[in-house]
N, C-alpha and C positions, 0 to 999 in steps of 0.2 A: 504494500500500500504506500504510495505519495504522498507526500506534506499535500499535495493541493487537490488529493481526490474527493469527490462528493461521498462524506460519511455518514450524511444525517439524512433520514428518508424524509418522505413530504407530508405525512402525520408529526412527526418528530419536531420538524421546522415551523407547523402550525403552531404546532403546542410552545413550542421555542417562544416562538412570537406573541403570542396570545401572555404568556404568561409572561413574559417581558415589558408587554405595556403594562400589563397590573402592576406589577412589581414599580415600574416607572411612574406611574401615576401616584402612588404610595408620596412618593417624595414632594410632589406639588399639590395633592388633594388629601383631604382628610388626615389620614395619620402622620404624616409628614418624616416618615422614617428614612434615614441616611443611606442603610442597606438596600434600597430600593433601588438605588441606580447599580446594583448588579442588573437588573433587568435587560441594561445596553448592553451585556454580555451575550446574554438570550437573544435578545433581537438581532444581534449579527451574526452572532452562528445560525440563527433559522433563518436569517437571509442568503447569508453565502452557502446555507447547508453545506458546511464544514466546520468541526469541531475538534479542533487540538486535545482535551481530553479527550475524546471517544480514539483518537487516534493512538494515543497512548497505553490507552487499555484495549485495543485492537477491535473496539465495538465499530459495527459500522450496521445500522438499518434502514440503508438504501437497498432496495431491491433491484437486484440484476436479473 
């Protein structure tokens, strides 16, 4: 496997995403939590669906 192969499948990348604005929104609405901006972590790995840990641990659930 490639540092730049597509590792995260397209459920994965949803969920990535989806829960990444929550997380982000945390920070500017309501609860105002600081750990919320992990969430830009989530939103970019489910956008570029590639994920340096899954790579690490050799998970990949894109489907070939």
């Amino acid at each position: 496997m490639k540092l730049f192969d597509i590792n995260v499948g397209a459920n994965d990348a949803f969920l990535r995403i989806f829960a990444g604005l929550i997380l982000l929104a945390f920070v500017f609405v309501g609860l105002k939590m600081t750990w919320g901006w992990i969430g830009i972590i989530l939103i970019v790995t489910g956008a570029t669906r590639r994920c340096p840990a899954y790579l690490m641990a050799g998970i990949n659930t894109q489907r070939h």
